[in-house]
Each structure stands twice: as C-alpha cells, then as structure tokens.
SERO-4910 file (N, C-alpha, C, O; in steps of 0.05 Angstrom, whole numbers):
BEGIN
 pado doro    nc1    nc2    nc3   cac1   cac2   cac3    cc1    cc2    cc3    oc1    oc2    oc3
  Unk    A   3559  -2955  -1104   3564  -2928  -1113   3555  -2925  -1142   3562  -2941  -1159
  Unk    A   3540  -2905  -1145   3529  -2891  -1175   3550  -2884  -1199   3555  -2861  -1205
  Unk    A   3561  -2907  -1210   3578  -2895  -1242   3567  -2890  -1268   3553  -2904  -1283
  Unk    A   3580  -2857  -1273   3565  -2850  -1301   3587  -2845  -1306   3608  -2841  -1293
  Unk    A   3578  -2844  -1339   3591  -2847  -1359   3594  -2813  -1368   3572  -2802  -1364
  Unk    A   3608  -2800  -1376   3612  -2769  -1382   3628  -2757  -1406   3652  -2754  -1407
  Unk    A   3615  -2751  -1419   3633  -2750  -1445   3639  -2712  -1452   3660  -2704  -1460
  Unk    A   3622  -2699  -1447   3626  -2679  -1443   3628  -2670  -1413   3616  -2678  -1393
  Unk    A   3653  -2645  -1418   3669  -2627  -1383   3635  -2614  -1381   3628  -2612  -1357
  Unk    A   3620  -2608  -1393   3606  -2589  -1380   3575  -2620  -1363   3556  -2615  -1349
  Unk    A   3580  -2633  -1368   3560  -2656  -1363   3572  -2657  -1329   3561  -2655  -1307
  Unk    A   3593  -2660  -1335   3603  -2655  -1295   3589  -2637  -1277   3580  -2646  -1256
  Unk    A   3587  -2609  -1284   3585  -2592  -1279   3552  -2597  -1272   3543  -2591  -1250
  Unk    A   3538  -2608  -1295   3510  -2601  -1298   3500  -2629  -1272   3482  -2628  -1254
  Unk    A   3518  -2653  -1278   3513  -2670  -1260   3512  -2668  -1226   3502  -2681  -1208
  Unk    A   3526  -2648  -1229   3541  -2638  -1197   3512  -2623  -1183   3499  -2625  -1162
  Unk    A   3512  -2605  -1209   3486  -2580  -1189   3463  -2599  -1184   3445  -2598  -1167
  Unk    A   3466  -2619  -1205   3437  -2635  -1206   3436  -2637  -1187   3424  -2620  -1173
  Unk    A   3449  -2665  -1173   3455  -2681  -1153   3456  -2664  -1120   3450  -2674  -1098
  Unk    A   3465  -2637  -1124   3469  -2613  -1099   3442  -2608  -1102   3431  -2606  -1080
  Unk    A   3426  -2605  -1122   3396  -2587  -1123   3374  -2606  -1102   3356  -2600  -1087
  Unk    A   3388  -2631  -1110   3370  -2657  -1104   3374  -2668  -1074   3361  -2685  -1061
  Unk    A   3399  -2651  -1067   3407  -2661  -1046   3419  -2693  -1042   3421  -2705  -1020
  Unk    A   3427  -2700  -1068   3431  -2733  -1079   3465  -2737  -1058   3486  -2732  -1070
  Unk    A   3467  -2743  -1040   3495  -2739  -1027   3507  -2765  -1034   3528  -2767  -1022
  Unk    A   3502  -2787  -1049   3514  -2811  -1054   3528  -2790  -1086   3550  -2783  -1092
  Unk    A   3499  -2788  -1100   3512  -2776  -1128   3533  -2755  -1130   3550  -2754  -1148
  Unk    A   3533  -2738  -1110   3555  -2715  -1093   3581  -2733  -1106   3593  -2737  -1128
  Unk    A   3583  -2742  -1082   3611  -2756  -1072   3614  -2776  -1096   3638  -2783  -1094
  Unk    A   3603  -2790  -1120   3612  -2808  -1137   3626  -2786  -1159   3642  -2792  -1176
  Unk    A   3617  -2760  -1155   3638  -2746  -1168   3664  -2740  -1171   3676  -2733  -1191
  Unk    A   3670  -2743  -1149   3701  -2736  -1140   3718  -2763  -1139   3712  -2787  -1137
  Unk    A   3735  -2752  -1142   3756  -2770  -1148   3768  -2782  -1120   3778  -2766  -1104
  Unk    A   3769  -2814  -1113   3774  -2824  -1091   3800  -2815  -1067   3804  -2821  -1043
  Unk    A   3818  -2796  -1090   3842  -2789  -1077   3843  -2762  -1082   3865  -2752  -1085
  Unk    A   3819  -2743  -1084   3819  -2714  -1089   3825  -2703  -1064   3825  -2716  -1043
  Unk    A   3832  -2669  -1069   3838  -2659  -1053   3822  -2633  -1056   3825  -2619  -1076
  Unk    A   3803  -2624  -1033   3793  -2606  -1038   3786  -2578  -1011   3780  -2582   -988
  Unk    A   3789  -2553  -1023   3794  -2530  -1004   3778  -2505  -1024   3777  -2498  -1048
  Unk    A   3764  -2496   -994   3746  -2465   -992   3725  -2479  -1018   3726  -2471  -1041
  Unk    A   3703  -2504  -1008   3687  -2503  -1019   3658  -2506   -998   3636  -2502  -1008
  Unk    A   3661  -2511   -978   3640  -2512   -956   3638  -2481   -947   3655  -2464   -950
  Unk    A   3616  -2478   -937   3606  -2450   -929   3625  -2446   -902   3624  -2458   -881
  Unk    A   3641  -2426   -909   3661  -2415   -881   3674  -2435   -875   3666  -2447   -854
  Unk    A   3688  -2443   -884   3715  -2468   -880   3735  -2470   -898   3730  -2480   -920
  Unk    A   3747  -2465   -896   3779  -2459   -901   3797  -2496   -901   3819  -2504   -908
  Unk    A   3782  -2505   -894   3796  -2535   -890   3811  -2547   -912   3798  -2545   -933
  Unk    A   3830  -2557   -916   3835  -2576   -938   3817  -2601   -930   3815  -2607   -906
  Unk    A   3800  -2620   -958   3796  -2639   -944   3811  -2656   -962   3818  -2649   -984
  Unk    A   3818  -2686   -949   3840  -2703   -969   3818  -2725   -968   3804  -2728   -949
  Unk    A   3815  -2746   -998   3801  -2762   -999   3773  -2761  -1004   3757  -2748   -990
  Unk    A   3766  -2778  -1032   3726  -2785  -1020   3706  -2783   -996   3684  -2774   -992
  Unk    A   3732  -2801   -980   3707  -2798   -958   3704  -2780   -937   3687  -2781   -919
  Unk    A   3723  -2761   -940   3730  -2739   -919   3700  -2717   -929   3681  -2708   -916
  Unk    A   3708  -2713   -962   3698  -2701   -975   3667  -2709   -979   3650  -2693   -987
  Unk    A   3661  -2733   -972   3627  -2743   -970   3621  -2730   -939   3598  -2722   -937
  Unk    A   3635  -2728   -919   3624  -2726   -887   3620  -2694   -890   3600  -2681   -882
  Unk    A   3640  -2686   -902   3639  -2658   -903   3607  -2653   -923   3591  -2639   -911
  Unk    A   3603  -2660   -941   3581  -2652   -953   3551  -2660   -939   3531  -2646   -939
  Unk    A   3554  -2686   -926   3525  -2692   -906   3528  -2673   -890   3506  -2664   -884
  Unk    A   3540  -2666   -883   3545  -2640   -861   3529  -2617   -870   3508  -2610   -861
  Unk    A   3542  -2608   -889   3535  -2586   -910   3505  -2586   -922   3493  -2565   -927
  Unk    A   3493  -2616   -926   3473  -2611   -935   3455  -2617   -913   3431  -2613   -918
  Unk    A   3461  -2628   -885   3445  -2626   -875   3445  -2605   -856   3434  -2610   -834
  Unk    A   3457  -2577   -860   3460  -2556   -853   3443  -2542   -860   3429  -2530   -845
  Unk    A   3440  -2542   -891   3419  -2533   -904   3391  -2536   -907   3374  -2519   -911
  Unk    A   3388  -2565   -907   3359  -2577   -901   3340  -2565   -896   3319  -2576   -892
***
C-alpha cells in the first residue's frame, strides 16, 4: 500500500481528486482511514460503508462504473 506523508489538510484533498482523476484506486483507498466510516458518497447510495476495504470495493465499483 502507497504511504504519503501530508502536512497540509488541503494536500488530502488535492491528493484525493488526483488519485479519482487518475482513476489510481490503490491511491483512493490509502486515503482513508482503515476503520473509517463512510455514507452518501457513491453515486445514488445511501449505504453506510464500515472499514478500508468495504470502502475500496465500493470505489472499484464506482470507478469501474465510470470507465
């Protein structure tokens, strides 16, 4: 798994779109936090998802929705 180093909140942010623009789905998921919890961020899903890796399946999904 891909670890960076982040010293500025807005470097998250910029890292995130990067990695979504790029379609980078390892770089995606090394963002989040292994025990996050995340809701109403996938297109039309309402889901809570619990965990990294819930939250990685959900995004290969997502991006390979979009593809």
């Amino acid at each position: 798994m891909h670890v960076m180093s982040i010293s500025d909140p807005l470097d998250v942010v910029r890292a995130f779109y990067h990695a979504l623009n790029q379609a980078d789905l390892e770089a995606v998921t090394a963002l989040y936090h292994p025990d996050c919890i995340v809701e109403y961020v996938f297109t039309g899903d309402g889901t809570v998802y619990e965990g990294r890796e819930a939250v990685r399946r959900q995004w290969a999904a997502e991006l390979a929705r979009f593809a």
